[in-house]
ZAMARGU-4260 file (C-alpha; in steps of 0.2 Angstrom, whole numbers, plus 5000, padded with zeros to 4 digits):
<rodrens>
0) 5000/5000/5000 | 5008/5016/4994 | 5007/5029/5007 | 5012/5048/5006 | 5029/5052/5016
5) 5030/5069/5026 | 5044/5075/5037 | 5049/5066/5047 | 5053/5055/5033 | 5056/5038/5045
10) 5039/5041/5057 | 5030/5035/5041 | 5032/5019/5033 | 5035/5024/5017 | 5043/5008/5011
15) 5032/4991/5006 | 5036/4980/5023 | 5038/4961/5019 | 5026/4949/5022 | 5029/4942/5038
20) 5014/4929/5047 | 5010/4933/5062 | 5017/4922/5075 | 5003/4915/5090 | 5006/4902/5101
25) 4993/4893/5115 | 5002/4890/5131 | 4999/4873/5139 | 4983/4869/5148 | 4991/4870/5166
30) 4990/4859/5180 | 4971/4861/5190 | 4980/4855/5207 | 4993/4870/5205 | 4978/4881/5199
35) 4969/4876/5214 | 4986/4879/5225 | 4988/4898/5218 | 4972/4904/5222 | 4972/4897/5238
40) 4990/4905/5241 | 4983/4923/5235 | 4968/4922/5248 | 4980/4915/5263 | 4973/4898/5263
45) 4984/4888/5270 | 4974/4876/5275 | 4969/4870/5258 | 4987/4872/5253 | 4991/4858/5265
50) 4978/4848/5259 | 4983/4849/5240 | 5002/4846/5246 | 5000/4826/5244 | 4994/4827/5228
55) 5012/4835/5224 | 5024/4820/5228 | 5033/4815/5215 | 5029/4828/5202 | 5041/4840/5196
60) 5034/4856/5205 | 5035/4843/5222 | 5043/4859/5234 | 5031/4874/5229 | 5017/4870/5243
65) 5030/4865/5256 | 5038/4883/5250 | 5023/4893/5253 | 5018/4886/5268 | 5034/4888/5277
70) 5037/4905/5269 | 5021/4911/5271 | 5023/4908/5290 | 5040/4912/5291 | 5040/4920/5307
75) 5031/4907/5315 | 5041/4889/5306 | 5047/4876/5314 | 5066/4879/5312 | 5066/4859/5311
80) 5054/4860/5294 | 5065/4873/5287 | 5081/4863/5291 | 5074/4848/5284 | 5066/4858/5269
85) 5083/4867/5265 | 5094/4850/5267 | 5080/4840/5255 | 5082/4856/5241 | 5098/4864/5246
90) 5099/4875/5230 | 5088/4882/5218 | 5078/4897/5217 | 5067/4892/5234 | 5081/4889/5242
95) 5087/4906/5242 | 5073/4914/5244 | 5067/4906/5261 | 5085/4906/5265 | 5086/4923/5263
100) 5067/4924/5273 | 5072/4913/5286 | 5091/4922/5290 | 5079/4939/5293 | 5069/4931/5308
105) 5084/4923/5315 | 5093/4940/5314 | 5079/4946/5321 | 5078/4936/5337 | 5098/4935/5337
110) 5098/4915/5337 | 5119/4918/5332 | 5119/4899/5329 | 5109/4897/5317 | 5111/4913/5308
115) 5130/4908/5308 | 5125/4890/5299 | 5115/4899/5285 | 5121/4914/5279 | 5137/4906/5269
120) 5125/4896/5260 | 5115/4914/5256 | 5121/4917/5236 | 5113/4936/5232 | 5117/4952/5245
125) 5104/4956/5254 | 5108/4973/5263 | 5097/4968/5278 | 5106/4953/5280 | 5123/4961/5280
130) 5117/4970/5294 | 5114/4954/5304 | 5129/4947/5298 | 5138/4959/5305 | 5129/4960/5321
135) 5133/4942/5323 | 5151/4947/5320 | 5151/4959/5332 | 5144/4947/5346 | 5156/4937/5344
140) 5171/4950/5346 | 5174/4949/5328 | 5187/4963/5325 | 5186/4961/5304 | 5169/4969/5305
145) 5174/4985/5310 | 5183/4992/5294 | 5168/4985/5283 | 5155/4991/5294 | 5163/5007/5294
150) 5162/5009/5277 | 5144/5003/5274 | 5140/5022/5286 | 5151/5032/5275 | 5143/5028/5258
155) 5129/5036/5266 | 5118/5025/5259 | 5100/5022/5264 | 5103/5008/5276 | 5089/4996/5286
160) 5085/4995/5304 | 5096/4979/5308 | 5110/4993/5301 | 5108/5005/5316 | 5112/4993/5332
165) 5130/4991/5322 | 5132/5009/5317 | 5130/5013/5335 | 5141/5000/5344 | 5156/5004/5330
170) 5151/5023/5338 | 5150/5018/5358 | 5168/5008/5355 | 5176/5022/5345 | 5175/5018/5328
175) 5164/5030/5322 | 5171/5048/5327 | 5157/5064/5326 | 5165/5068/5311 | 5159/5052/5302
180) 5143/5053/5308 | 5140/5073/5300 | 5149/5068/5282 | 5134/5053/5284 | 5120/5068/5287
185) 5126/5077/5273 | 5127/5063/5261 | 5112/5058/5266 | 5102/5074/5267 | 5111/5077/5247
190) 5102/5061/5242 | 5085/5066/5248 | 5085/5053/5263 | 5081/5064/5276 | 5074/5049/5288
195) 5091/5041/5287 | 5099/5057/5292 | 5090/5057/5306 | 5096/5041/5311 | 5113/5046/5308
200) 5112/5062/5319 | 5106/5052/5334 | 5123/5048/5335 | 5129/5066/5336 | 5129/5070/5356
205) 5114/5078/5358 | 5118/5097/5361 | 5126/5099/5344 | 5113/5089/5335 | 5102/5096/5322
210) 5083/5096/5330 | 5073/5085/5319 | 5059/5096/5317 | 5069/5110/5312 | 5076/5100/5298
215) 5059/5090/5293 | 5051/5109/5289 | 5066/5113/5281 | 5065/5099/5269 | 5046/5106/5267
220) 5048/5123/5265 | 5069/5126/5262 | 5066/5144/5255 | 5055/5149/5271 | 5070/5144/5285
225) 5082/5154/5271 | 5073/5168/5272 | 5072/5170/5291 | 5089/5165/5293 | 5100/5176/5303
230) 5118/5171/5301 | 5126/5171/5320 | 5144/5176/5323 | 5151/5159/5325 | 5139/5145/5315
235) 5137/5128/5324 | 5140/5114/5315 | 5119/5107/5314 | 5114/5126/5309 | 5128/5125/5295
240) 5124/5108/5290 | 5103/5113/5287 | 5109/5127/5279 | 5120/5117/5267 | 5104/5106/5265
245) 5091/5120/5260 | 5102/5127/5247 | 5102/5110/5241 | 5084/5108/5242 | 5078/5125/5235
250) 5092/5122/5220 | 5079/5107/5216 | 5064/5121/5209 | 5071/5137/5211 | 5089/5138/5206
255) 5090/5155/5203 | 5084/5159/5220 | 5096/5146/5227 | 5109/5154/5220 | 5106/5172/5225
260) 5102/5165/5243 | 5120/5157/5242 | 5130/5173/5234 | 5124/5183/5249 | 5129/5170/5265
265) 5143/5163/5254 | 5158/5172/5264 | 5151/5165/5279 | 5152/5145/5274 | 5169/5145/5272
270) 5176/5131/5265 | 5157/5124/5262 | 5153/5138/5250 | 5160/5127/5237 | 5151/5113/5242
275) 5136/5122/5244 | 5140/5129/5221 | 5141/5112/5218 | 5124/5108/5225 | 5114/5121/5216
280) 5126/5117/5201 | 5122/5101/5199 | 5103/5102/5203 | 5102/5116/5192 | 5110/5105/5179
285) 5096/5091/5182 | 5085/5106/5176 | 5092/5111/5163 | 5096/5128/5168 | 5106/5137/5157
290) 5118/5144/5170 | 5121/5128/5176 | 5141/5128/5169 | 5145/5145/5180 | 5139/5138/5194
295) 5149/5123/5192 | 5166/5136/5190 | 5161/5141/5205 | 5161/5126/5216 | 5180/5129/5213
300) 5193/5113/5219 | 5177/5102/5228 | 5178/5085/5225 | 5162/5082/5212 | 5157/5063/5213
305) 5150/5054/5198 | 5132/5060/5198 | 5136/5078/5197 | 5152/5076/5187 | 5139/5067/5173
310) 5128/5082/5174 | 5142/5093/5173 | 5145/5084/5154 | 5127/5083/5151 | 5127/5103/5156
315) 5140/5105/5143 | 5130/5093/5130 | 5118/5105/5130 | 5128/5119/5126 | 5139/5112/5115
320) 5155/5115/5126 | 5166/5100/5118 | 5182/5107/5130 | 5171/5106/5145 | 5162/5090/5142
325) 5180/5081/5139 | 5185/5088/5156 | 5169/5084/5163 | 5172/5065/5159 | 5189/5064/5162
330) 5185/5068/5181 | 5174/5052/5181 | 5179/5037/5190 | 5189/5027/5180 | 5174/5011/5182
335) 5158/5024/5176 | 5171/5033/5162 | 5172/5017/5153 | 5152/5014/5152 | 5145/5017/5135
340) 5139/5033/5135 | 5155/5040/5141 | 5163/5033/5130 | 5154/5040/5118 | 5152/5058/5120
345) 5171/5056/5125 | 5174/5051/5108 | 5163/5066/5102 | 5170/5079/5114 | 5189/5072/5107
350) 5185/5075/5088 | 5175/5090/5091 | 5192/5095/5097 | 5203/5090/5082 | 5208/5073/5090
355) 5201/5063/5076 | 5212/5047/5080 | 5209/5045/5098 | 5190/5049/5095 | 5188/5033/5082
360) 5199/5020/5094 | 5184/5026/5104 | 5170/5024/5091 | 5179/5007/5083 | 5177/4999/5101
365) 5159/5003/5103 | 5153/5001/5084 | 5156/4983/5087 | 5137/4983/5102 | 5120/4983/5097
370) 5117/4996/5107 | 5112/5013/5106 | 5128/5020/5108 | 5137/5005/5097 | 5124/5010/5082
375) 5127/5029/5083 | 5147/5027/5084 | 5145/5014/5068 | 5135/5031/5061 | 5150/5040/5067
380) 5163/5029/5057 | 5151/5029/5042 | 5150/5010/5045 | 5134/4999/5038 | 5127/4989/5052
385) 5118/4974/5044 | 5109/4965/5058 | 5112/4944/5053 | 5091/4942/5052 | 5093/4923/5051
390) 5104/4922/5068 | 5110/4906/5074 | 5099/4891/5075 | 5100/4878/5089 | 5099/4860/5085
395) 5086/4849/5088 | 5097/4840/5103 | 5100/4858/5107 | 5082/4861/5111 | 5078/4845/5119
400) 5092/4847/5132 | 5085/4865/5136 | 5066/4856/5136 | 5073/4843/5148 | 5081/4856/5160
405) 5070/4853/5178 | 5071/4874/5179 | 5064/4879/5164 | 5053/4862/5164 | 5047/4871/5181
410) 5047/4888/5173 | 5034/4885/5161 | 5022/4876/5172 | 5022/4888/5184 | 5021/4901/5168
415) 5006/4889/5162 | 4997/4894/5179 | 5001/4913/5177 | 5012/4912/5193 | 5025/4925/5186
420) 5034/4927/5198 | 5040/4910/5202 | 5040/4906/5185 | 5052/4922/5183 | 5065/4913/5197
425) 5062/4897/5192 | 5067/4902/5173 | 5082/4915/5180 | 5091/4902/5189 | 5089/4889/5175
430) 5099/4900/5162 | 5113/4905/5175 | 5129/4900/5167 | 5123/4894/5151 | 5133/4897/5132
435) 5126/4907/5118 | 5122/4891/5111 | 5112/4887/5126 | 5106/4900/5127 | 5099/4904/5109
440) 5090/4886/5115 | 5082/4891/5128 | 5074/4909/5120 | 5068/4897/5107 | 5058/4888/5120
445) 5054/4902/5129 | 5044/4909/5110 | 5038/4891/5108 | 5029/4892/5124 | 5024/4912/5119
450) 5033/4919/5134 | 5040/4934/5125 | 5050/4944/5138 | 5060/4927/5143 | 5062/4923/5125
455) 5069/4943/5122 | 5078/4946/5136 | 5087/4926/5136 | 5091/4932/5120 | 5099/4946/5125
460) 5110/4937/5137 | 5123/4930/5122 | 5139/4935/5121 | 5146/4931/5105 | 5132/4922/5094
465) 5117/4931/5092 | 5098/4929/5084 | 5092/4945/5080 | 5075/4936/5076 | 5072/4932/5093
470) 5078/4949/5101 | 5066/4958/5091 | 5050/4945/5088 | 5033/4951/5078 | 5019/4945/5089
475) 5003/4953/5087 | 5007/4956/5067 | 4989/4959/5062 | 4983/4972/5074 | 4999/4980/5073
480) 4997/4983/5055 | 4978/4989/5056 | 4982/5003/5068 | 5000/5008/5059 | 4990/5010/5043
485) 4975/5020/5051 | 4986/5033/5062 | 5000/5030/5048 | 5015/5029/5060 | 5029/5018/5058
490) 5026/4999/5062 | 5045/4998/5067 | 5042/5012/5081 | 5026/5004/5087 | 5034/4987/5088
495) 5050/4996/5095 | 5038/5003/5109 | 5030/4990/5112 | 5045/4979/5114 | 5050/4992/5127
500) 5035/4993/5137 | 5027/4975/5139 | 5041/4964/5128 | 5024/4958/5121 | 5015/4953/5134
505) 4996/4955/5130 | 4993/4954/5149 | 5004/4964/5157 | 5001/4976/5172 | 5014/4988/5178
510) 5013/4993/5197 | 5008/5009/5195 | 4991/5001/5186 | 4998/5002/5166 | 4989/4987/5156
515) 4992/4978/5141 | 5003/4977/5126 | 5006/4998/5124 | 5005/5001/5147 | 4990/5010/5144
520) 4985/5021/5161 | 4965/5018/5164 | 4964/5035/5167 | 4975/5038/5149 | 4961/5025/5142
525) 4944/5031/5147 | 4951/5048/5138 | 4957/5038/5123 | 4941/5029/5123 | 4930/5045/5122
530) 4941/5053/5110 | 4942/5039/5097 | 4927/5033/5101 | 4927/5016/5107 | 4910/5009/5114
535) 4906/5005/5123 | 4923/5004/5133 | 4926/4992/5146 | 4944/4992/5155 | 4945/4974/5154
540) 4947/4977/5134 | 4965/4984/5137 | 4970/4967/5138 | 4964/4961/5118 | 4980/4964/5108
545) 4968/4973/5095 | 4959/4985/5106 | 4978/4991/5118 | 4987/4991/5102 | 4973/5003/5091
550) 4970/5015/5108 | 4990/5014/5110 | 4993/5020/5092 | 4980/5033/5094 | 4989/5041/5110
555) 5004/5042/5101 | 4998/5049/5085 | 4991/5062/5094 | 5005/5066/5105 | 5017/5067/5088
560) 5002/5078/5082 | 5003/5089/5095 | 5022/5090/5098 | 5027/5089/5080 | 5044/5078/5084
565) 5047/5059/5086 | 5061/5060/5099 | 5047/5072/5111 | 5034/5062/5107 | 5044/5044/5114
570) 5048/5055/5128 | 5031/5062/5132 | 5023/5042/5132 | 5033/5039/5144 | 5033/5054/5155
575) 5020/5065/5148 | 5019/5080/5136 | 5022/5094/5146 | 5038/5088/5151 | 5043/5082/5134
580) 5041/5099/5127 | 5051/5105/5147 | 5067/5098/5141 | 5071/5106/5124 | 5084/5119/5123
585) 5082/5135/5117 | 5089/5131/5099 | 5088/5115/5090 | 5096/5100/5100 | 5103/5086/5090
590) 5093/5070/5096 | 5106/5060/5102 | 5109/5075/5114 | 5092/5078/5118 | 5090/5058/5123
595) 5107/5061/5134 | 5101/5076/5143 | 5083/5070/5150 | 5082/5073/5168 | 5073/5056/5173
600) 5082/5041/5173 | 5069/5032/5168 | 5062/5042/5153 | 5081/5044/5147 | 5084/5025/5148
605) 5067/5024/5138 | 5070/5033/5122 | 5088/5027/5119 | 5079/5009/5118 | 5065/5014/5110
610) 5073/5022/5095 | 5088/5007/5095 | 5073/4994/5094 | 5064/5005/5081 | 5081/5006/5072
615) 5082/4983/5072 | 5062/4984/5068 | 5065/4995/5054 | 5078/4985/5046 | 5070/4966/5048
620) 5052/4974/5042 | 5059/4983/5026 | 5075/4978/5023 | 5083/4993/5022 | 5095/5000/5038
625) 5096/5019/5042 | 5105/5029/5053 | 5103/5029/5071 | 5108/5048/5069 | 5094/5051/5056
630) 5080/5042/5064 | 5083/5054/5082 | 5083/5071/5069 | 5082/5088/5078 | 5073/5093/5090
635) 5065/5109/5088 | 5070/5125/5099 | 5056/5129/5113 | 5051/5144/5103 | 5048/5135/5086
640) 5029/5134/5090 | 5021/5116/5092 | 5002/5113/5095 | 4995/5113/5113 | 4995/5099/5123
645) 4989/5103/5136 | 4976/5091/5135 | 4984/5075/5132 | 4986/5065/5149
</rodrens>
């Protein structure tokens, strides 16, 4: 079907897609005892759970209603059943979970000997559990605990309850000086976790702590306490320290106001001033505040970490500052220079600056990822990246060894029943260690059984052989196509937005309430539903691939409508309009820049994948492979002019 192309070019599918069937497969029928067992574990029926446990022995999900009894009623198990249920199934995915379970009631009740039996058999960290670990150490007279839980309070991260008995006998004996306790408080109070830093300052001797009241309205209000401050002669360390924090936290919203506050009581911080710069700096920076570079020059010789030295680059993205952003990521750790993205824009910033052979040992390194930034160096290089379409194959002996797995046996039943999250551990701990070849098997069986996101994301786990095919499926073919053709957007971005938001899973519910294929908010989908029309409207329609994928397609087409740019229009599905059209600059942004510099996490994460799935989509539905570079365009300046959208949710 020919279709008329207007700009931008690639949001329209201008070229004839092949014909490719659409791929649907009917899970097994799954077990009715197992049914029965999962709907009596989601009502707390434990009873009934006991009563079906017999009817388990000797079948391959034999452990699961043992598990959820003794789990379920953790705090109140026979340690004799959970010995003899960890000694019957020492590994494995239940293992470590009541493991884990179990070691936080003993911690809890300090039974030392037990704890001290278990916890070397516990695989993943738990910080929690550190905690009790070290508390057990510390019963003991253990001496070795002191250096490590020293440095577990001055990373000043959030720490849980079992933390605070050690912090404060490392205090009573010594080992943690005032001094340590404040440098906690700060960090803390920088990271936004005031409750932990009032934890921290219970270990400050009392007069000289900060009063919790006065910092739990400074975190409410920071510019109200500014504004009555009076400076005293000599400034204690608390006052100073809730100043340093409301600066901070005023920077957040009002960064021109923080920094006027801080020009004026500047002299009277001393040393801290520049600390105090770099705050505002680097929260300005997160806004996108153009004077955001000057206030980093001004936080002088303070030792920026790696959050605010990234924003420093991003800062200097923005403005197109090569010489700052090259500085900006050469004062990066040595581990967070060599991610990626720093990398990258390293390798930017170095031709930008006339160091063209550096720059491509940089860009030949990362061409060779399929990745975001490994497809845009390849642009850099003028290197065509041809994704292999027909991938790597497993055997037929391949597969029936992956079938025969216990784990992923177990993993598909429990998949069958719609216990997810089981199925998840069970299916996580199965492909631990496995090869590519293995592994290409085992996303194979995973499509087979049309469990999508374990089928992409085991896929995604190869190293060195790969299968494109099933890194970037084309379920839901049909209704993907309908809704392309009526709101003529790009079946490549749809299925690239897809892949990202649900990996195809017709069911899926995020925990914020987002359903179906396209996360569709039921408050997003009563509006779509009165707008398109669709009636009558039920939310239990968001889970029918036609229905999510036709409201989905019609969100987005209205959201490019209104914003009049892909890039902000990726970035406003995931974090709404208004703070799309937020984050462009002044003057037209280069996209790769624009994705860079998003202030969330999340959303920024989001659009780099979204386009890099679009860019793989693009090429296996047409053929034909573009530039990462040219699919993310420009994005307009703020004062180009775009439609109101004000009333898009």
């Amino acid at each position: 079907m020919a279709l008329t192309c207007i700009k931008p070019i690639w949001w329209i599918l201008c070229a004839g897609a092949l014909a490719l069937p659409a791929i649907v497969r009917a899970q097994p029928a799954p077990d009715p005892d197992l049914v029965a067992a999962r709907d009596a574990l989601a009502k707390g029926q434990w009873k009934v759970i006991a009563e079906l446990q017999p009817r388990f022995a000797g079948k391959l999900l034999e452990p699961y209603p043992a598990y959820w009894l003794l789990d379920g009623n953790i705090e109140r198990a026979d340690p004799a059943e959970v010995q003899a249920f960890l000694a019957k199934y020492p590994t494995g995915p239940l293992a470590e979970s009541l493991r884990r379970d179990w070691l936080k009631v003993l911690g809890a009740a300090q039974s030392w000997d037990l704890f001290r039996t278990e916890h070397p058999r516990l695989i993943a960290d738990d910080a929690e559990i550190t905690c009790y670990a070290f508390q057990e150490r510390l019963a003991r007279d253990d001496g070795s605990v002191v250096p490590e839980a020293r440095a577990l309070f001055l990373a000043a991260h959030e720490a849980p309850a079992p933390c605070d008995p050690v912090f404060a006998a490392l205090a009573a004996a010594g080992n943690l000086t005032e001094e340590d306790a404040w440098t906690r408080i700060r960090r803390l109070l920088a990271a936004s976790q005031v409750k932990d830093a009032l934890r921290a300052n219970a270990l400050v001797d009392k007069p000289r702590r900060i009063a919790d009241k006065v910092l739990e309205r400074t975190a409410r209000d920071p510019g109200a306490y500014l504004a009555k401050l009076k400076m005293p002669q000599v400034l204690p360390r608390a006052e100073r320290e809730v100043i340093l924090f409301a600066i901070e936290r005023l920077a957040r919203d009002k960064p021109d106001a923080a920094a006027e506050r801080l020009e004026a009581i500047a002299p009277r911080l001393g040393e801290d001033a520049s600390y105090a710069w770099a705050q505002v700096a680097w929260q300005s920076a997160m806004n996108l505040h153009p004077r955001a570079l000057e206030w980093y020059a001004r936080a002088g010789a303070y030792a920026f970490n790696d959050a605010e030295r990234a924003w420093q680059a991003r800062s200097a993205l923005r403005a197109l500052d090569w010489k700052q952003v090259l500085a900006a990521i050469q004062g990066l750790t040595p581990e967070t220079a060599r991610e990626p993205t720093w990398r990258y824009w390293r390798a930017r910033a170095l031709r930008a600056l006339g160091e063209r052979e550096a720059a491509d040992l940089l860009l030949k390194g990362l061409a060779r990822q399929p990745s975001f930034y490994g497809l845009l160096a390849a642009d850099d290089l003028g290197i065509a990246t041809v994704p292999d379409w027909s991938g790597v194959q497993p055997t037929a002996a391949e597969l029936a060894s992956v079938r025969a797995m216990p784990g992923i046996r177990r993993a598909l039943a429990l998949y069958a029943a719609r216990l997810d999250n089981d199925a998840l551990r069970e299916w996580s701990w199965a492909i631990r260690g496995l090869d590519d070849r293995s592994l290409l098997a085992a996303a194979a069986v995973a499509a087979d059984a049309n469990v999508t996101d374990r089928a992409i994301s085991t896929a995604e786990r190869t190293l060195q052989l790969h299968d494109f095919a099933q890194r970037y499926p084309l379920p839901h073919r049909e209704a993907l196509d309908a809704a392309t053709r009526q709101w003529a957007l790009d079946e490549a971005f749809v299925y690239g937005l897809i892949r990202q938001e649900s990996r195809f899973l017709a069911q899926a519910r995020s925990p914020a309430g987002a359903v179906g294929l396209m996360q569709i908010m039921p408050r997003t989908a009563r509006w779509i539903a009165r707008q398109m029309p669709v009636r009558p409207y039920h939310p239990d329609m968001l889970v029918r691939p036609d229905v999510n994928v036709a409201m989905g397609s019609y969100y987005l087409h209205r959201v490019l409508e209104a914003l009049g740019d892909p890039i902000l229009a990726t970035a406003a599905y995931n974090a709404g309009p208004a703070r799309a059209r937020r984050w462009r600059d002044a003057k037209p942004l280069e996209g790769a820049i624009y994705a860079e510099t998003i202030p969330f996490p999340e959303t920024r994460d989001y659009v780099k994948k979204v386009f890099t799935n679009a860019w793989y989509y693009r090429s296996r539905l047409t053929g034909a492979t573009a530039s990462l570079k040219t699919l993310l365009g420009t994005v307009p300046g703020a004062d180009a002019g775009d439609s109101v959208a004000a009333n898009i949710p």
